[in-house]
Backbone atoms as SQL, in Angstrom:
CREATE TABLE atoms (id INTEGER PRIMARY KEY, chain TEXT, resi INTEGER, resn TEXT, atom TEXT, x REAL, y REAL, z REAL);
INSERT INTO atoms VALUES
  (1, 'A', 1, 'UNK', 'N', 281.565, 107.849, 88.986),
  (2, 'A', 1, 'UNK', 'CA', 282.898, 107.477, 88.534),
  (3, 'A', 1, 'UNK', 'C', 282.811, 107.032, 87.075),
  (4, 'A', 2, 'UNK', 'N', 283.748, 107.719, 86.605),
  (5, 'A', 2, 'UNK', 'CA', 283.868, 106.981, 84.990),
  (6, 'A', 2, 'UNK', 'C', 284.075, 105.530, 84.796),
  (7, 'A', 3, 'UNK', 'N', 283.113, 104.972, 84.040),
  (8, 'A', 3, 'UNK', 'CA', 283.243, 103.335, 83.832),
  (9, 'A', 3, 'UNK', 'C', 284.348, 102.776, 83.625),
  (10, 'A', 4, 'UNK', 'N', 285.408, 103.429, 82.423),
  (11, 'A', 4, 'UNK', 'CA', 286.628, 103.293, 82.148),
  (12, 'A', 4, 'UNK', 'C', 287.832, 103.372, 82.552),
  (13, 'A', 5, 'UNK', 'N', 287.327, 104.386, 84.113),
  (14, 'A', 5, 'UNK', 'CA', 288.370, 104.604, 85.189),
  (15, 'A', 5, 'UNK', 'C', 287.888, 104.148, 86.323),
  (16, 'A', 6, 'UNK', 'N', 288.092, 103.013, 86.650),
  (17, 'A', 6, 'UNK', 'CA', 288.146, 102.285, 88.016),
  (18, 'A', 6, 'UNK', 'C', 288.958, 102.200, 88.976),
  (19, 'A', 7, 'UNK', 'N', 289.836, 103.390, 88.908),
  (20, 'A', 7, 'UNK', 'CA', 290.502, 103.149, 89.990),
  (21, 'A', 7, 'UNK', 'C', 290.019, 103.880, 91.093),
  (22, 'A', 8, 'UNK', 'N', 290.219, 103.632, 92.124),
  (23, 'A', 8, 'UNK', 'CA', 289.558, 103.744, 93.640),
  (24, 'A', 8, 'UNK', 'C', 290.477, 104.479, 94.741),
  (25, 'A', 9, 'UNK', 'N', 291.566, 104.462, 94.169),
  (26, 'A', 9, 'UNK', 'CA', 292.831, 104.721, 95.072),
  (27, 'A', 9, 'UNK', 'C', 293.774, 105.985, 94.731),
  (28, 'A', 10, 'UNK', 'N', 293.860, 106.976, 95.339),
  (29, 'A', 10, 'UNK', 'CA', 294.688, 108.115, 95.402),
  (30, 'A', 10, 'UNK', 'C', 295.449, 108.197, 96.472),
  (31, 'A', 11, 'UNK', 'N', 296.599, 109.013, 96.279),
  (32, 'A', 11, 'UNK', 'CA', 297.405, 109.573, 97.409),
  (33, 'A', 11, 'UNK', 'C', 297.705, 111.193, 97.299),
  (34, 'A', 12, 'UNK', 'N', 297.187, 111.865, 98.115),
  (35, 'A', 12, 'UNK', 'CA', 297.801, 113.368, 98.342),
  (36, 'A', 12, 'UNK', 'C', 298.612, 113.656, 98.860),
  (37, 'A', 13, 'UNK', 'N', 299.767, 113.928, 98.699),
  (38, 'A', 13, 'UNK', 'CA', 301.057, 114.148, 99.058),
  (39, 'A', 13, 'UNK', 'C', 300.918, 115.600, 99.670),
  (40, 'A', 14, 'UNK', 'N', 301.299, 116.161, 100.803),
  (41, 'A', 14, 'UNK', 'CA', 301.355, 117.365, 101.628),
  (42, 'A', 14, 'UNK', 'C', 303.279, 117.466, 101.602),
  (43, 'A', 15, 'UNK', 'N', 304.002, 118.481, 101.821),
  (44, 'A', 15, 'UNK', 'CA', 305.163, 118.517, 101.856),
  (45, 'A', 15, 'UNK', 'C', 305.729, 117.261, 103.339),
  (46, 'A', 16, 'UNK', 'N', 305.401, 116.536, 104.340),
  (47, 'A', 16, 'UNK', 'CA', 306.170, 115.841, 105.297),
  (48, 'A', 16, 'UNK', 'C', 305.561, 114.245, 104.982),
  (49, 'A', 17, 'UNK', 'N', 303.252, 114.507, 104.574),
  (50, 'A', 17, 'UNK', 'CA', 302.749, 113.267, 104.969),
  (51, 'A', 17, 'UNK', 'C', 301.498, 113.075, 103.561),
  (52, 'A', 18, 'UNK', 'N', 301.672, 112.009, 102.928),
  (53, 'A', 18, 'UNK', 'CA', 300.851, 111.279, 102.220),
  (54, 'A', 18, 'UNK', 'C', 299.796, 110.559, 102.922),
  (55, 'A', 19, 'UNK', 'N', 298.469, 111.616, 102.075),
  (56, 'A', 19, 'UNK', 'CA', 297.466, 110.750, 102.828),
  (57, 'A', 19, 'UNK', 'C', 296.604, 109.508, 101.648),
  (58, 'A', 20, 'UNK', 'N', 296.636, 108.320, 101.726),
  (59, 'A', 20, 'UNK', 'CA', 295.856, 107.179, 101.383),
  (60, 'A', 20, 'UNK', 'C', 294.787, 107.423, 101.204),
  (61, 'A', 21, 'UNK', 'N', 294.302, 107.726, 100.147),
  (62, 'A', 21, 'UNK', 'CA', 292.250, 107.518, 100.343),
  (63, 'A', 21, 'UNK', 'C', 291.589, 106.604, 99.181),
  (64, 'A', 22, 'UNK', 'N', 290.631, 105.578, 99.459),
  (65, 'A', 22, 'UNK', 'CA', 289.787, 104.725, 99.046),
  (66, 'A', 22, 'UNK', 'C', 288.667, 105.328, 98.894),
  (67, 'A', 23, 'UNK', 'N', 288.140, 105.759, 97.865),
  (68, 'A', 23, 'UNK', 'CA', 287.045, 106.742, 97.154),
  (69, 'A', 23, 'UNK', 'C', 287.775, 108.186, 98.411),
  (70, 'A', 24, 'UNK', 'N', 286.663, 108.157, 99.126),
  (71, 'A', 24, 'UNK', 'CA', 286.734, 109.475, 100.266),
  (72, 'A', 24, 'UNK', 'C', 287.205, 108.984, 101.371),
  (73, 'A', 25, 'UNK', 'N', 287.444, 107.886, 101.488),
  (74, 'A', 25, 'UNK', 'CA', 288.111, 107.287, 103.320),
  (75, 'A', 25, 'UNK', 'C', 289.299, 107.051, 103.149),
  (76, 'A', 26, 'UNK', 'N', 290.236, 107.933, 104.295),
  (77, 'A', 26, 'UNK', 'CA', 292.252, 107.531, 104.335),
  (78, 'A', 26, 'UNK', 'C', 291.913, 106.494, 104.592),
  (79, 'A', 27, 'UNK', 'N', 292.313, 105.686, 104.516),
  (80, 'A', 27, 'UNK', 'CA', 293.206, 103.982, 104.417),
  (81, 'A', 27, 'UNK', 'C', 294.462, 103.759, 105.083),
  (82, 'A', 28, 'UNK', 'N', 295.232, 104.894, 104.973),
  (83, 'A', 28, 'UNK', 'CA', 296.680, 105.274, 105.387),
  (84, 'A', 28, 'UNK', 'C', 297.007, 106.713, 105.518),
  (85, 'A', 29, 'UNK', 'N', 297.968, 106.546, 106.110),
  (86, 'A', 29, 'UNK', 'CA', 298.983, 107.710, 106.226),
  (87, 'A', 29, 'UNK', 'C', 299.806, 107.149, 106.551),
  (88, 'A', 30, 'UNK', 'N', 301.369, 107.813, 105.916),
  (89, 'A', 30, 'UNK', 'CA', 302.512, 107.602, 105.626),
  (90, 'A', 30, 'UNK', 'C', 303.974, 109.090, 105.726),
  (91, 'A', 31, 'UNK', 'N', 304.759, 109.124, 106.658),
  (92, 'A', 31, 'UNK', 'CA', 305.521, 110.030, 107.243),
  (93, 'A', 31, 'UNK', 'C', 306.531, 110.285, 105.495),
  (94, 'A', 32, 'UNK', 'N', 306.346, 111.265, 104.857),
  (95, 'A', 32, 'UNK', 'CA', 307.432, 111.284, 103.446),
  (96, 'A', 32, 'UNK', 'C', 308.660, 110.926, 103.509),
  (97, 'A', 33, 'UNK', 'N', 309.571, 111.486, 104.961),
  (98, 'A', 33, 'UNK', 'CA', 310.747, 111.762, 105.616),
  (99, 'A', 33, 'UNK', 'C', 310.890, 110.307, 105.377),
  (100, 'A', 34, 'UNK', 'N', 310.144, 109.194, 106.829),
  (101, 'A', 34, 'UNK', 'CA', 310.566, 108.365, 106.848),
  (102, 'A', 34, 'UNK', 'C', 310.215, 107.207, 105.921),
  (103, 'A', 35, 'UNK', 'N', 309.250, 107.234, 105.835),
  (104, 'A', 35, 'UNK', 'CA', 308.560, 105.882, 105.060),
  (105, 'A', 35, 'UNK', 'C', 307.495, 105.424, 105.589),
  (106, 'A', 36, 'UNK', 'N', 307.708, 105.829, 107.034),
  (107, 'A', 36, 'UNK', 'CA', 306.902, 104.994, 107.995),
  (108, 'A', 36, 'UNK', 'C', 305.481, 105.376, 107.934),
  (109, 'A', 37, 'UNK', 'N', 304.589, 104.191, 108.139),
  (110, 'A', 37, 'UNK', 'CA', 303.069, 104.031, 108.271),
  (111, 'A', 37, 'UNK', 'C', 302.722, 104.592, 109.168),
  (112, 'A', 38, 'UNK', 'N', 301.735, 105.718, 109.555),
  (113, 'A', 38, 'UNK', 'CA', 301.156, 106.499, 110.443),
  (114, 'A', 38, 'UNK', 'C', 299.887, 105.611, 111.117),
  (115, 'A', 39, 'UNK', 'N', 300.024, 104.589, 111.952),
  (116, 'A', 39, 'UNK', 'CA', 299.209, 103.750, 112.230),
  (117, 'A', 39, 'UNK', 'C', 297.922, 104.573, 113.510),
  (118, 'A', 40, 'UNK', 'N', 298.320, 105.749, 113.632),
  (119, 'A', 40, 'UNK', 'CA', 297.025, 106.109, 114.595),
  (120, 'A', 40, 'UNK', 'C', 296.779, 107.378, 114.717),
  (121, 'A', 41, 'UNK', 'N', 297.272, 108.123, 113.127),
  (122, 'A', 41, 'UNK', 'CA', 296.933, 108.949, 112.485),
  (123, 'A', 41, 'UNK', 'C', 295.237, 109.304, 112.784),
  (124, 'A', 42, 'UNK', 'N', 295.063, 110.623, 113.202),
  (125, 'A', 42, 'UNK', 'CA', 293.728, 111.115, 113.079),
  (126, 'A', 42, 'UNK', 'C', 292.885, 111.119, 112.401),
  (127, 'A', 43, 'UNK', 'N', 293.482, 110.979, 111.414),
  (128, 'A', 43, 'UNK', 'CA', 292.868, 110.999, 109.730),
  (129, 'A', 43, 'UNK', 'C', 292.285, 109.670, 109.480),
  (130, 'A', 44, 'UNK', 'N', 293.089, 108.628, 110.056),
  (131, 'A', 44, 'UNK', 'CA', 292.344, 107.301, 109.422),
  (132, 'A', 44, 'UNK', 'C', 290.857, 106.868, 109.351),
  (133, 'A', 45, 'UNK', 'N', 290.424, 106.292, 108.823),
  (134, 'A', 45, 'UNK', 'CA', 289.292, 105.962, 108.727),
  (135, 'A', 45, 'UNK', 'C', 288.130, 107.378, 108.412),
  (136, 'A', 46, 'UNK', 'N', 288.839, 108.144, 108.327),
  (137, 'A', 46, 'UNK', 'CA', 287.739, 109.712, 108.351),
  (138, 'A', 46, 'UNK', 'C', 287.796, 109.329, 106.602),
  (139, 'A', 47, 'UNK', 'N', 286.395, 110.561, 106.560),
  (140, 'A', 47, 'UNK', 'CA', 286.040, 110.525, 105.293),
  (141, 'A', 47, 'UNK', 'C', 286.658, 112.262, 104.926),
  (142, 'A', 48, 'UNK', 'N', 287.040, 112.250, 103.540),
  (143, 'A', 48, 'UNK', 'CA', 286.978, 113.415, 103.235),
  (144, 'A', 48, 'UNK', 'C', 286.227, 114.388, 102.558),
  (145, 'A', 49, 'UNK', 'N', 285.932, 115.316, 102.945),
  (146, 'A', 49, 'UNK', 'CA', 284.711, 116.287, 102.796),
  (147, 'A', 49, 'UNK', 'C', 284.772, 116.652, 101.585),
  (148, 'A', 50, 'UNK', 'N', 285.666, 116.825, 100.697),
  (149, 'A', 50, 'UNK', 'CA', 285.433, 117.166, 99.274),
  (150, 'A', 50, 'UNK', 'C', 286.689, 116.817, 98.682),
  (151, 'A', 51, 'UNK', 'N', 286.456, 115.984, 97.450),
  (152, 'A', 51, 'UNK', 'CA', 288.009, 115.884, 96.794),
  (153, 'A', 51, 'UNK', 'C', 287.404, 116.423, 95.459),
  (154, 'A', 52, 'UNK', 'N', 288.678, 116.685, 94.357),
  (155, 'A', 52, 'UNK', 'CA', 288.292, 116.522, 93.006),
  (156, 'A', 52, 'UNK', 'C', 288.034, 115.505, 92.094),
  (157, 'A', 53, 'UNK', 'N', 287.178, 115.145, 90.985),
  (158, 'A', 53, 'UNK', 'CA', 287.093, 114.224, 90.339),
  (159, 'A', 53, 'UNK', 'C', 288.400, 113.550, 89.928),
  (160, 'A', 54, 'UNK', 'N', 287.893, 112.817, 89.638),
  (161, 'A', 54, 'UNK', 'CA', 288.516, 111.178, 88.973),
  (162, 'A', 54, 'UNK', 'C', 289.386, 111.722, 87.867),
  (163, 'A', 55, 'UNK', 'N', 290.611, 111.990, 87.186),
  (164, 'A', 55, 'UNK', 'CA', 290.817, 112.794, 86.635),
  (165, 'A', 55, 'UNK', 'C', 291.374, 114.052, 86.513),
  (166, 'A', 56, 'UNK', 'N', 290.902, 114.962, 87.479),
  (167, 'A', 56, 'UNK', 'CA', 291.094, 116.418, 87.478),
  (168, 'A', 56, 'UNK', 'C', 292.070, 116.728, 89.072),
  (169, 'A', 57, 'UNK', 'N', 292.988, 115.625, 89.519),
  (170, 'A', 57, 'UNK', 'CA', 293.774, 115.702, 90.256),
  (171, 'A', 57, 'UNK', 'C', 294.633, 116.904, 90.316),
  (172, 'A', 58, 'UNK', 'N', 294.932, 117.308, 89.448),
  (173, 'A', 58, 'UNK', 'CA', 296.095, 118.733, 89.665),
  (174, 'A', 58, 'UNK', 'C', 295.330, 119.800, 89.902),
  (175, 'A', 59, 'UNK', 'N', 293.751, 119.849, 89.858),
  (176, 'A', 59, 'UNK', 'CA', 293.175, 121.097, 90.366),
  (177, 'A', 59, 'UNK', 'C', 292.949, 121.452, 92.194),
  (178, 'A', 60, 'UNK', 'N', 293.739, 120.018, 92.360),
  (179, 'A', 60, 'UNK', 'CA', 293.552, 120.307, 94.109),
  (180, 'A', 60, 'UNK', 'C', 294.937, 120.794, 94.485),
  (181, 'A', 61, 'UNK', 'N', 296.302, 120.627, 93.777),
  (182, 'A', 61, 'UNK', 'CA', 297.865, 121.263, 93.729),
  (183, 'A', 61, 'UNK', 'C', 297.368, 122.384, 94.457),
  (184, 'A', 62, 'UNK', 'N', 297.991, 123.099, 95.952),
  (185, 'A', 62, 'UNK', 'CA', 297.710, 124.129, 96.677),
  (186, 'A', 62, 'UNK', 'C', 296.614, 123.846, 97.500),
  (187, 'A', 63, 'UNK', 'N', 295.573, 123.376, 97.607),
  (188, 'A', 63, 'UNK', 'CA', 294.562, 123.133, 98.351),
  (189, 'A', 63, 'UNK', 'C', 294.626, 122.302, 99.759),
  (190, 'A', 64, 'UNK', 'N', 293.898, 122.248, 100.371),
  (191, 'A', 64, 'UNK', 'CA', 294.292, 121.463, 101.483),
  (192, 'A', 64, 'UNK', 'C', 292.711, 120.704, 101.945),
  (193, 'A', 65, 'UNK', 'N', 293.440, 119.613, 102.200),
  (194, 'A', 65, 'UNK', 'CA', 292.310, 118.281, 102.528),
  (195, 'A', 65, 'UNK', 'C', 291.473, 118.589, 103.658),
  (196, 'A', 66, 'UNK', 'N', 290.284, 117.850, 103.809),
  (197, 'A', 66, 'UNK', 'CA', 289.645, 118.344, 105.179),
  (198, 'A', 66, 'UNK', 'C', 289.032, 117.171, 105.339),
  (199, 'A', 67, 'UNK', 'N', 289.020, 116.577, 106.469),
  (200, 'A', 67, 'UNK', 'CA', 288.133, 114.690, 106.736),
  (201, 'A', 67, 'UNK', 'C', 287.899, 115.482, 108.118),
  (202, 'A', 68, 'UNK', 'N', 286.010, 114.360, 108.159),
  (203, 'A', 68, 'UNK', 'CA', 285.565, 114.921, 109.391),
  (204, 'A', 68, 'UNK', 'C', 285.445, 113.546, 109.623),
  (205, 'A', 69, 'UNK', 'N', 285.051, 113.555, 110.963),
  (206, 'A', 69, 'UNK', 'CA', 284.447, 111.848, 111.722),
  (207, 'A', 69, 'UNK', 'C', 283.876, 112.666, 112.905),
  (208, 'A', 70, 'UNK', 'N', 283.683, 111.553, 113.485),
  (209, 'A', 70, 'UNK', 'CA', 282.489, 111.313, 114.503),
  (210, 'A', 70, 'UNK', 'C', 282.695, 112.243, 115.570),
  (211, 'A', 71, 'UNK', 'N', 284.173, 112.264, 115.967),
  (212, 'A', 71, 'UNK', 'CA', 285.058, 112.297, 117.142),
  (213, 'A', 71, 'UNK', 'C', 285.977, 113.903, 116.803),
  (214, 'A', 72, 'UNK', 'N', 286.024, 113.880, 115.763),
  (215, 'A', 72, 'UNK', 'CA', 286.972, 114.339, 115.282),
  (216, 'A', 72, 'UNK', 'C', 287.440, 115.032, 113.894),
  (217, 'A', 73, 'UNK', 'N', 287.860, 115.989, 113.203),
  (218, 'A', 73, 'UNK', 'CA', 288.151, 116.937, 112.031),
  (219, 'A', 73, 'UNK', 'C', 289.379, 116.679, 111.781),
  (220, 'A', 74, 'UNK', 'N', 290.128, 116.724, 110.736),
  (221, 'A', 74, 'UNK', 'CA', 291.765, 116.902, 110.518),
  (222, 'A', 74, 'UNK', 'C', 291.722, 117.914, 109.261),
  (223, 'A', 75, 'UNK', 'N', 292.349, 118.689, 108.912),
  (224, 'A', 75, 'UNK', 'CA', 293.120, 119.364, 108.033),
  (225, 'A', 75, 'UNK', 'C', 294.567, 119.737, 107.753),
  (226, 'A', 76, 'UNK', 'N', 294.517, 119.076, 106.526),
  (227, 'A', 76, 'UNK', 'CA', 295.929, 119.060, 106.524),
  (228, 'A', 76, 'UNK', 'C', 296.442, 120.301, 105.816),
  (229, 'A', 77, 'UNK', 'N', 297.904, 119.765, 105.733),
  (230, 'A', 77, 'UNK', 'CA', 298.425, 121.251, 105.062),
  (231, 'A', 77, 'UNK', 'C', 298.475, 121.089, 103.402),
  (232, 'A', 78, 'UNK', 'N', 298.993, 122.465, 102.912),
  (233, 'A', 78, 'UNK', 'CA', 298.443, 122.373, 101.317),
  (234, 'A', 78, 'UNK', 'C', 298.976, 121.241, 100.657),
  (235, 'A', 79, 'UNK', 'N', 297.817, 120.777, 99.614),
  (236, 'A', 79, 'UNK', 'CA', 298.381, 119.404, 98.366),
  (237, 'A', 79, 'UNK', 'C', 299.391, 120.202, 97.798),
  (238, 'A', 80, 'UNK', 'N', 300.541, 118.966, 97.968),
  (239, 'A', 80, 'UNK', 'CA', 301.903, 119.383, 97.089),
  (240, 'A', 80, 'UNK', 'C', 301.961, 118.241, 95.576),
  (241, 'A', 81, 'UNK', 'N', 300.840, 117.363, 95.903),
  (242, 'A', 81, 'UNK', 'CA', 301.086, 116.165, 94.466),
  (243, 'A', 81, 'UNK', 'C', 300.083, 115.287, 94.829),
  (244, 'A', 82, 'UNK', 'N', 299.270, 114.957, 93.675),
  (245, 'A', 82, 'UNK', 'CA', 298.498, 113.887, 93.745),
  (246, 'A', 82, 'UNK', 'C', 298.538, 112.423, 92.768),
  (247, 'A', 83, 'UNK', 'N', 298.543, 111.461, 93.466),
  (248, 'A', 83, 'UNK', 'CA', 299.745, 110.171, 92.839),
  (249, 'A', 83, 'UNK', 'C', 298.734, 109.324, 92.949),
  (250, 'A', 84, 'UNK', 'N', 298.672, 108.153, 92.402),
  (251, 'A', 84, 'UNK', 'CA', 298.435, 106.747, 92.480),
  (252, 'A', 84, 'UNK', 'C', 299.459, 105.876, 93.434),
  (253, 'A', 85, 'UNK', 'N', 298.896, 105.508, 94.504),
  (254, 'A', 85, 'UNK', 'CA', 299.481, 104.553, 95.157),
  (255, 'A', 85, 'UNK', 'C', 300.475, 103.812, 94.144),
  (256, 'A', 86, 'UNK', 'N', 301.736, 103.568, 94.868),
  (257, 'A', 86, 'UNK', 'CA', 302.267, 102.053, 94.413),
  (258, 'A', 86, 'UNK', 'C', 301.807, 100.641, 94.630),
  (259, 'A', 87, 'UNK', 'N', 301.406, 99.528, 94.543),
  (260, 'A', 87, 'UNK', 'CA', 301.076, 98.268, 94.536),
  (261, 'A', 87, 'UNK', 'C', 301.385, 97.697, 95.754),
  (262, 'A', 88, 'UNK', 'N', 302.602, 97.936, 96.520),
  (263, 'A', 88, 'UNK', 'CA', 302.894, 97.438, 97.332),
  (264, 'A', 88, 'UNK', 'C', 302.296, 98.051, 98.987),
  (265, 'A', 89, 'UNK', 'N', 301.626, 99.345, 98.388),
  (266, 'A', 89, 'UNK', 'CA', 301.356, 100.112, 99.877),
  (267, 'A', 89, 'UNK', 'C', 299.910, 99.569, 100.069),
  (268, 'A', 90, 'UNK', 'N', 299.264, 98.565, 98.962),
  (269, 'A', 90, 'UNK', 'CA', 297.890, 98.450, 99.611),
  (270, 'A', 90, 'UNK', 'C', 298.078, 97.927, 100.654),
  (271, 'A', 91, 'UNK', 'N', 299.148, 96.810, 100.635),
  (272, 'A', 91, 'UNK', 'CA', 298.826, 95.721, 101.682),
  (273, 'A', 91, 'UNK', 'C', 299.399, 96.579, 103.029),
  (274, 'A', 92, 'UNK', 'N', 299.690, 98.348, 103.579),
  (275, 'A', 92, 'UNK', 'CA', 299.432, 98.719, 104.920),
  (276, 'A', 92, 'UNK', 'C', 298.478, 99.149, 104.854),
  (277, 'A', 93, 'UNK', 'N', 297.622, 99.320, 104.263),
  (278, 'A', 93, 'UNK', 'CA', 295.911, 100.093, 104.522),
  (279, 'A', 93, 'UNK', 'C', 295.541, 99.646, 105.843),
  (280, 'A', 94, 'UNK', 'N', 294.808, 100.689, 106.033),
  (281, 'A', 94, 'UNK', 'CA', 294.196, 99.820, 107.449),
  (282, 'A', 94, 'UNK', 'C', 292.960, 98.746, 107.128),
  (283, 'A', 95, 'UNK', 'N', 292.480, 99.073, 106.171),
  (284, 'A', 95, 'UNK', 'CA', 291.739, 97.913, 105.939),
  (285, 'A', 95, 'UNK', 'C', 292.034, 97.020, 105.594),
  (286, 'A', 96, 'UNK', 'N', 293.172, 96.895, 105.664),
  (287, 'A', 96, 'UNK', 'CA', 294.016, 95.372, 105.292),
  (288, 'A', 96, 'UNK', 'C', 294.553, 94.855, 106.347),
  (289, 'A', 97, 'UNK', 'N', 294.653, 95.482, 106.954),
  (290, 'A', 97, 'UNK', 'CA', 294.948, 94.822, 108.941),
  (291, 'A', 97, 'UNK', 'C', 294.035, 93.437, 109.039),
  (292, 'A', 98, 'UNK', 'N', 294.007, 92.558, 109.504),
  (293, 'A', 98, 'UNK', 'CA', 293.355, 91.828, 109.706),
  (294, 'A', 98, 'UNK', 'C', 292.893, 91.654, 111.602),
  (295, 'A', 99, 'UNK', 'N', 291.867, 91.128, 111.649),
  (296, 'A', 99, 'UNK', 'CA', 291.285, 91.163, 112.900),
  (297, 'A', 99, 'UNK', 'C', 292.269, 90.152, 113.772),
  (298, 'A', 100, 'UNK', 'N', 292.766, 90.404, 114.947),
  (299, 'A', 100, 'UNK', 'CA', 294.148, 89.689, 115.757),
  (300, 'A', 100, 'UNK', 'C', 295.340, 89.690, 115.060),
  (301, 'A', 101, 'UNK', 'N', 295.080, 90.445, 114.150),
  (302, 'A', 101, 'UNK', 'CA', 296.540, 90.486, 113.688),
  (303, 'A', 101, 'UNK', 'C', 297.635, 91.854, 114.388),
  (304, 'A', 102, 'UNK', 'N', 298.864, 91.599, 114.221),
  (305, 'A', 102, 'UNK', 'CA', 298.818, 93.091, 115.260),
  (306, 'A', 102, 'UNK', 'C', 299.998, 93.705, 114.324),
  (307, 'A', 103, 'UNK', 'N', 299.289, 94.901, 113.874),
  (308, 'A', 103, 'UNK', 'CA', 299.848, 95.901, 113.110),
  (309, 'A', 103, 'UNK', 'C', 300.951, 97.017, 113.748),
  (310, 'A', 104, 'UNK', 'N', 302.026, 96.668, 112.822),
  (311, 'A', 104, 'UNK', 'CA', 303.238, 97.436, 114.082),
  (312, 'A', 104, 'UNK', 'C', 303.573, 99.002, 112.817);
């Protein structure tokens, strides 16, 4: 990662669902339509198998994401936009859930 670019946080926008990722791990997913937090989304916690650099975001425009896990693969449908989170969506990450806390 470039020293000068520290940011950690992307969003790939698909035409219905924005996926959250922290370096290579979704964090979130988010329904475009509604707003709503995709709390048990397949995708969560998966890593994704290849993104583009730090930077070179519009070379994934058309491409489509691929996260594998343990259990499980997701692929989504083609990148329609790749964004910087807003400020306010860290706090649904799933890693921001807290332990007994109950995430609706």
């Amino acid at each position: 990662m470039d020293p000068k670019n520290r940011r950690r946080h992307r969003v790939f926008a698909t035409k219905h669902t924005e996926y959250h990722l922290r370096a290579d791990e979704c964090v979130g997913v988010r329904d475009r339509t509604t707003g709503a937090w995709l709390r048990r989304h397949a995708a969560l916690r998966l890593r994704a198998v290849q993104l583009p650099p730090i930077g070179a975001d519009a070379e994934w425009i058309g491409r489509r994401l691929q996260f594998w896990g343990y259990a499980t693969d997701v692929t989504t449908s083609p990148v329609t936009e790749v964004m910087r989170p807003e400020l306010h969506a860290l706090a649904h990450y799933v890693s921001g859930v807290r332990s007994g806390e109950i995430a609706a």
